[in-house]
C-alpha positions in Angstrom: 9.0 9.0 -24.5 10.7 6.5 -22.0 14.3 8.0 -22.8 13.0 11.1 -21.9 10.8 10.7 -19.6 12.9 8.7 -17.7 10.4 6.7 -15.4 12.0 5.7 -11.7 9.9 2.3 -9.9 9.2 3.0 -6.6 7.4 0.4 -4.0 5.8 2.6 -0.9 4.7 0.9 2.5 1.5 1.1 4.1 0.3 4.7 5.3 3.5 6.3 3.4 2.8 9.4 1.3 3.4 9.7 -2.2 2.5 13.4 -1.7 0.8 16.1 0.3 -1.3 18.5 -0.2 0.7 22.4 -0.6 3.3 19.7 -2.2 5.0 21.3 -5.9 3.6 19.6 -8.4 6.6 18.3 -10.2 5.8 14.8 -11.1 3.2 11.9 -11.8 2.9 7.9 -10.9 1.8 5.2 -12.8 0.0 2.8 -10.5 1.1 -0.9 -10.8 -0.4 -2.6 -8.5 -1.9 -1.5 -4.6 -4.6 0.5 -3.5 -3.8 4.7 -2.6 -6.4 6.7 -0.4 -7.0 9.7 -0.7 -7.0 12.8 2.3 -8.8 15.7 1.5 -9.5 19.0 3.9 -13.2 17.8 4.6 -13.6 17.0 8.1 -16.8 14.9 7.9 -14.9 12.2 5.5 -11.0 13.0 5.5 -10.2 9.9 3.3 -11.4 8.6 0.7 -10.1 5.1 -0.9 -9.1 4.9 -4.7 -8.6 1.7 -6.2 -6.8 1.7 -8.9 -6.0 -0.9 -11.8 -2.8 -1.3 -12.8 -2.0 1.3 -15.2 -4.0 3.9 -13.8 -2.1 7.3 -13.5 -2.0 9.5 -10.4 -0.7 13.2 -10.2 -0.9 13.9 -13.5 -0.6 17.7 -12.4 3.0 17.5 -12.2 3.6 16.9 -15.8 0.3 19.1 -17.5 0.3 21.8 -14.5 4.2 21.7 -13.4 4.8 24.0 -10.4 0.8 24.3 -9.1 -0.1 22.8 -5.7 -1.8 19.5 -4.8 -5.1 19.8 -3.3 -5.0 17.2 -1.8 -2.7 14.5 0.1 -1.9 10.5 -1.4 -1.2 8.0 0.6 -1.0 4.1 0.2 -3.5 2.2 1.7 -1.5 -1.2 1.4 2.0 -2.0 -0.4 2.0 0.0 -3.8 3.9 -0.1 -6.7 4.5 2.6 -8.7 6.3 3.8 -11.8 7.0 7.7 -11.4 7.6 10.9 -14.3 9.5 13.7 -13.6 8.3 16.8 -16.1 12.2 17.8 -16.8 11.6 15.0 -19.3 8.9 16.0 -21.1 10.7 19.5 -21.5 13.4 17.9 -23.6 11.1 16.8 -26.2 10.7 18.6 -29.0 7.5 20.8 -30.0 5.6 18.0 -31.8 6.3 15.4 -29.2 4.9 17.5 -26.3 1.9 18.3 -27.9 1.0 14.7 -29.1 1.7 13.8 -25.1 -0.5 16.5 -24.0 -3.1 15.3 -27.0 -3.0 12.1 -25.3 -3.4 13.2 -21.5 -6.5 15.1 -22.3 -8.0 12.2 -24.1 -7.2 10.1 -20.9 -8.7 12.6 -18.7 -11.6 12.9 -20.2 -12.2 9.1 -20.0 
């Protein structure tokens, strides 16, 4: 999966966006280490803080949903570090490969 998904690291600065709500959905982040927040369209509480442990996954839309829309913005809260998917990748796998993935990002959705 890592040779075609080819993951990229990335470290983001405080109050930087990993992405924005109306964004493509085109991609997804495993979360290494840091804390993201969360801003939403409510006006009575626009952010809301996620922590995360390190490998929690965020955006997972961009490799189940490509193409759709965030609903809502990411931003990091304090230095994160994060490992990020394109979904090109996962289109060069073949048939049994993508369904085992998909198999395996219900189960951790549902969790």
């Amino acid at each position: 999966m890592i040779l075609y998904l080819q993951p990229k690291a990335i470290t983001l600065s405080p109050l930087e966006q990993v992405y924005t709500v109306g964004d493509d959905a085109d991609r997804c982040w495993l979360i290494q280490s840091g804390n993201l927040m969360v801003r939403r369209s409510s006006l009575l509480f626009p952010f809301h803080q996620m922590i995360y442990n390190k490998g929690s996954v965020t955006g997972i839309q961009g490799l189940v949903d490509p193409g759709s829309k965030r609903a809502v913005s990411m931003i990091a809260e304090d230095e994160v570090k994060l490992i990020e998917f394109t979904h090109e990748g996962l289109a060069l796998m073949n048939h049994d490969a993508q369904i085992q993935f998909r198999k395996n990002v219900s189960r951790h959705l549902m969790r």
